[in-house]
N, C-alpha and C positions, 0 to 999 in steps of 0.2 A: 449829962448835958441835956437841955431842955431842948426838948422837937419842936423846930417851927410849925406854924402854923399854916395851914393848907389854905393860904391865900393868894389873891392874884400879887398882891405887892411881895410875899412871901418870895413865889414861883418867878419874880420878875431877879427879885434879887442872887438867886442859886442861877438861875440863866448868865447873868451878866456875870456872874463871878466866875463861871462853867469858860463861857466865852474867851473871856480874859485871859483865862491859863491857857486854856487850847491856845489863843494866836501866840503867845508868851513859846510856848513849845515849840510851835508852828515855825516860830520869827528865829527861834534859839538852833531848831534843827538844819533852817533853811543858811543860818551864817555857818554854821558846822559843816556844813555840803558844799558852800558857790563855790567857795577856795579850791578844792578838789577837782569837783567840775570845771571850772576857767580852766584850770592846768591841764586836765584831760582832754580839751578844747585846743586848748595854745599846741599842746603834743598832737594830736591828730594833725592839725594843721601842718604843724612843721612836717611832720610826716608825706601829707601829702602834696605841700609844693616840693619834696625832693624827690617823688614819684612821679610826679608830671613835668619835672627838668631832668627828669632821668641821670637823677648822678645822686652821690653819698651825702656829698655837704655843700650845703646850702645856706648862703647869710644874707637876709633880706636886708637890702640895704635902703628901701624908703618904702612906705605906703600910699596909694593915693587913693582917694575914693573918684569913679567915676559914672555918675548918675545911679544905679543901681548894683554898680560893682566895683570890685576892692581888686586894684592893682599892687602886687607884691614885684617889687624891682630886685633883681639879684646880677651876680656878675654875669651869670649862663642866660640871662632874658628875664623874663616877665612869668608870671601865675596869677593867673586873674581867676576872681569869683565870679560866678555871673548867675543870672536865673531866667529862668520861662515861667510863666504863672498859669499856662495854658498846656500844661501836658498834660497827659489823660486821668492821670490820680489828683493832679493840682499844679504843686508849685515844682519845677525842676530845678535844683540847684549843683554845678560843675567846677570844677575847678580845671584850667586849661594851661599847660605850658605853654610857652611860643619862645621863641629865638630871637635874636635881636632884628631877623628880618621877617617873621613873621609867622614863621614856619610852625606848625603845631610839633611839638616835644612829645606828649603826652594829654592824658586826661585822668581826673577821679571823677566820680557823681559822688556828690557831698551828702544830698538829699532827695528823695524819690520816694514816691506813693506809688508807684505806677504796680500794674499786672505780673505777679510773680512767673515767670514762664513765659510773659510775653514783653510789655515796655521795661522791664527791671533788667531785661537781659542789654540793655542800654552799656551796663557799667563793663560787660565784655565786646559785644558787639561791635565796637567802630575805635575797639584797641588794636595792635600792629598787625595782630594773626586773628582779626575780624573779619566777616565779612564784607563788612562795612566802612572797613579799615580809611580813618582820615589822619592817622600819624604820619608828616612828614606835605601835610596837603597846605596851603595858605592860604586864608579867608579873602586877602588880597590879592590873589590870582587864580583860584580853584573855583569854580560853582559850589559853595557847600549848600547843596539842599538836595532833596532825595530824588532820585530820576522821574520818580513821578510829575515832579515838578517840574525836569529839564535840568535837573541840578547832575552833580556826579557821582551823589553818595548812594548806596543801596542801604535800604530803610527795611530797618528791622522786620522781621516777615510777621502779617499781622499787628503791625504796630505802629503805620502810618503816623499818627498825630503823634506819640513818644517821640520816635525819629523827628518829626518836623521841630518840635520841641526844642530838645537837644541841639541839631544844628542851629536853630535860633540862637538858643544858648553861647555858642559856641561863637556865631559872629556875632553877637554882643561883646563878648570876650577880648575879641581882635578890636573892635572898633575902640573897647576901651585903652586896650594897649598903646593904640594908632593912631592919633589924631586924625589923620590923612585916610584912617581907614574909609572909611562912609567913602570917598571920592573914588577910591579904589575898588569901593563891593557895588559901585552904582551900575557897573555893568555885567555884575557875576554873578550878585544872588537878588533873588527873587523877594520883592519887599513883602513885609512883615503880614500888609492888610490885605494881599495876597493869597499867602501862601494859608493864612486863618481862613477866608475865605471859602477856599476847597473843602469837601463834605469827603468822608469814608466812612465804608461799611465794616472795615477794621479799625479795632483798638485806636 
């Protein structure tokens, strides 16, 4: 086979042919993967709305989106997604039971950047045997925000803004469950431009 020529139009044509396969690969390995991944996604999930309604089986029986969160309707209550984009690593994303009257069930953290040893300890800290414990509290009748604030919750030690985070998270969660929420947290938690406001010298 005769050797190209060490040319610029030579050199353009082995690139573009180079290119082509790689995205061809690229395109072939990426359809051979989502499939897996969605279903790895879809199972986690299931997983963890029957972790946050604390029981086995769980049949979501509608979705709704609302404004930045994804309400899961079941016969046990609601599992809302929800996020904070102001925790200390970034974005904070939770997933949160509630009851049909409002009551927090449980909690996962879906997603966290935060401080291994310090905001990461989130995903135990304000579970039933936390210190911080809000299972069983209601965003509609509780102060959820960290006593720092005048709120009820105790805020992860060293981890002020995580903690503030999280409870944000959290009554987003309820407000999205609750239409009526916002009417009900007008006198409990402490708004949003607030509680960002306050400076720490921890985390």
């Amino acid at each position: 086979m005769k050797k190209l020529d060490s040319t610029w139009y030579n050199m353009l044509i082995v690139l573009t042919a180079i290119a082509v396969i790689a995205g061809a690969a690229l395109g072939y390995a990426n359809e051979l993967t989502s499939g897996p991944i969605a279903e790895n996604k879809a199972r986690q999930l299931a997983d963890g709305i029957k972790a946050v309604m604390n029981t086995d089986e769980v049949e979501v029986q509608r979705v709704d989106t609302v404004g930045a969160s994804v309400v899961y309707h079941t016969s046990q209550g609601v599992a809302v997604q929800a996020k904070d984009a102001n925790a200390f690593g970034g974005t904070l994303t939770i997933l949160v039971g509630f009851d049909a009257k409002g009551t927090i069930l449980g909690y996962q953290i879906l997603e966290t950047s935060e401080t291994p040893g310090l905001g990461a300890k989130a995903d135990k800290w304000f579970q039933k045997d936390g210190k911080g414990n809000i299972i069983g509290m209601n965003p509609g009748q509780n102060n959820m925000t960290v006593k720092k604030d005048g709120g009820e919750v105790d805020a992860i030690t060293a981890s002020t803004i995580t903690s503030r985070a999280f409870l944000r998270a959290v009554n987003e969660a309820y407000a999205a469950m609750a239409p009526q929420a916002e009417d009900a947290q007008s006198g409990a938690t402490t708004p949003h431009h607030e509680m960002n406001g306050k400076e720490d010298n921890d985390e």
